[in-house]
LUMMAR-434528 format. One line per 8 residues: number of its first residue (from 1); for each residue z negated, y negated, x negated of C-alpha. Coordinates in steps of 0.5 Angstrom, whole numbers, plus 500, padded with zeros to 3 digits. Layout:
% residues N
NUM) Z:Y:X ~ ...;
% end
This chain:
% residues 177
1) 120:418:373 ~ 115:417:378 ~ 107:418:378 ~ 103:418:384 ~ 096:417:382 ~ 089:419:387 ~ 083:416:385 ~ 077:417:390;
9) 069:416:390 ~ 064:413:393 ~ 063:406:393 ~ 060:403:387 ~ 063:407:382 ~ 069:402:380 ~ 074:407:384 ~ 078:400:386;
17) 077:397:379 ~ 080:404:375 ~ 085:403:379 ~ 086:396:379 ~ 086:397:372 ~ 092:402:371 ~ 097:399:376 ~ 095:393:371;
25) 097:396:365 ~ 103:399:368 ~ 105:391:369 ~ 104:390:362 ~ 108:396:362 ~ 114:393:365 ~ 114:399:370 ~ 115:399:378;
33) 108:400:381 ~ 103:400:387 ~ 096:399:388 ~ 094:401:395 ~ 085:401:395 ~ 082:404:401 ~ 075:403:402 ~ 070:404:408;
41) 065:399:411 ~ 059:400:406 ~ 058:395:399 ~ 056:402:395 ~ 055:410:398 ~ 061:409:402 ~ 069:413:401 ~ 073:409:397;
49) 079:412:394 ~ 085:408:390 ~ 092:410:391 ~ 097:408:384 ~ 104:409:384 ~ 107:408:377 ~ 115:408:376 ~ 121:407:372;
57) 124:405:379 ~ 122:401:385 ~ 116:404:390 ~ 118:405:396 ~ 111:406:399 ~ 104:405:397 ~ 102:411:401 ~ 100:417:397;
65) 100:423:400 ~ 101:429:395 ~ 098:427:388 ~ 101:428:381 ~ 094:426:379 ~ 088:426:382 ~ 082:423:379 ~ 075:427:383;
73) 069:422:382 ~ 064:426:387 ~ 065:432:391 ~ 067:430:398 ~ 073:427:395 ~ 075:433:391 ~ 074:438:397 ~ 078:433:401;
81) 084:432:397 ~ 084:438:392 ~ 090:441:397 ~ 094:436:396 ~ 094:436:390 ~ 103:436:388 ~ 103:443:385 ~ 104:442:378;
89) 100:437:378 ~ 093:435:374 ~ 086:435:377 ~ 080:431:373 ~ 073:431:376 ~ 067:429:373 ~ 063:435:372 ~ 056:431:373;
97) 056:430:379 ~ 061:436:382 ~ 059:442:381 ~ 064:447:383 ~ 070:449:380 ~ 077:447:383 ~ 080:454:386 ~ 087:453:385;
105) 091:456:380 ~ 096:451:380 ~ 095:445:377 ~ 092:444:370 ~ 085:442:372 ~ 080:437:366 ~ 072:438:368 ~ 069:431:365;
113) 062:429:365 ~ 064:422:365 ~ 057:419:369 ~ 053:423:365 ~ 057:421:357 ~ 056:413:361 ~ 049:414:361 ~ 048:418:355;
121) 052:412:351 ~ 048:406:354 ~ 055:405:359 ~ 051:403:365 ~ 056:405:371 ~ 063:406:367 ~ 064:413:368 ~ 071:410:372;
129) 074:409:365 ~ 071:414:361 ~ 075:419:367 ~ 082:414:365 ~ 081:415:358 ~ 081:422:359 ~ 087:422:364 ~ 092:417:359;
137) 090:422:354 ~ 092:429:358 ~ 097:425:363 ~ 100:421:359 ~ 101:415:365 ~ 102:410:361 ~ 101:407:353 ~ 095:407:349;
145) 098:400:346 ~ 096:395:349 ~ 090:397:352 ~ 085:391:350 ~ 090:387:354 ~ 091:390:360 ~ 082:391:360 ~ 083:384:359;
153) 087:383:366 ~ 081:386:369 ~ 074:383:367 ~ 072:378:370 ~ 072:372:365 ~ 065:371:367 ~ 063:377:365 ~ 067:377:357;
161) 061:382:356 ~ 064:387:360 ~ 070:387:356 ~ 067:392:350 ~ 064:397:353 ~ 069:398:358 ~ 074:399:351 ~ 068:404:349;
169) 068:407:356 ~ 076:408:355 ~ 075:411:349 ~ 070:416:349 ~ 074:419:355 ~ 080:419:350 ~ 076:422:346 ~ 073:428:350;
177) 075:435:348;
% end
């Protein structure tokens, strides 16, 4: 089986980080995968998206040109890559900072208010991994076991604080109905 997952922002909402972050616990896994960030020239405001390739079997290309999974985290990502979308396929959006709605009538679609819980729960900026909470829960790309050692891959051992909350994050999002 393979997945091919989109994440796509702005710079500075831990676009990159999310997406690091399921390609690691797809290697704790034991499963096939890529990682291919893209990001442009500004440190915060510009695009950034983060293609994730999970699977049982080799990747033969990084590049993700029709999802299974598409993580939207502002709305110039979802109108770019709503079409793209494989059909069948699910859309998360965080609707905190998207207002529409998407207009396909054939994929499953999740609306999130990921910024706004993350500020509401003392959360900072960690509305990246409470929409990956939300998608391991509905998409079933990887395990919950073992989610303390893949965020443990990804935290910087100069920041040990950020290792909590970034569980907590996971956490509410897997618990968002």
């Amino acid at each position: 089986m393979t997945t091919q997952i989109l994440i796509a922002g702005f710079g500075g909402q831990g676009i990159l980080f999310v997406g690091k972050f399921l390609a690691n616990k797809g290697l704790l896994e034991g499963r096939q995968l890529s990682w291919l960030p893209s990001y442009g020239p500004e440190m915060r405001g510009g695009t950034a998206n983060c293609s994730v390739v999970l699977s049982d079997d080799p990747v033969g290309s990084p590049i993700v040109h029709k999802p299974d999974v598409l993580i939207a985290m502002n709305l110039p990502s979802l109108d770019k890559y709503e079409s793209a979308v494989v059909p069948g396929g699910t859309i998360l959006v965080d609707s905190t900072l998207i207002e529409r709605k998407v207009t396909r009538t054939d994929v499953k679609v999740f609306y999130v208010p990921a910024t706004r819980l993350a500020q509401q729960n003392g959360l900072g900026n960690l509305g990246n991994m409470i929409m990956m909470g939300k998608t391991i829960r509905e998409c079933a790309l990887v395990s919950r076991e073992g989610i303390e050692d893949a965020v443990r891959t990804v935290v910087s051992a100069k920041h040990p604080e950020l290792y909590d909350v970034n569980l907590k994050a996971l956490q509410l999002g897997y618990e968002f109905v």
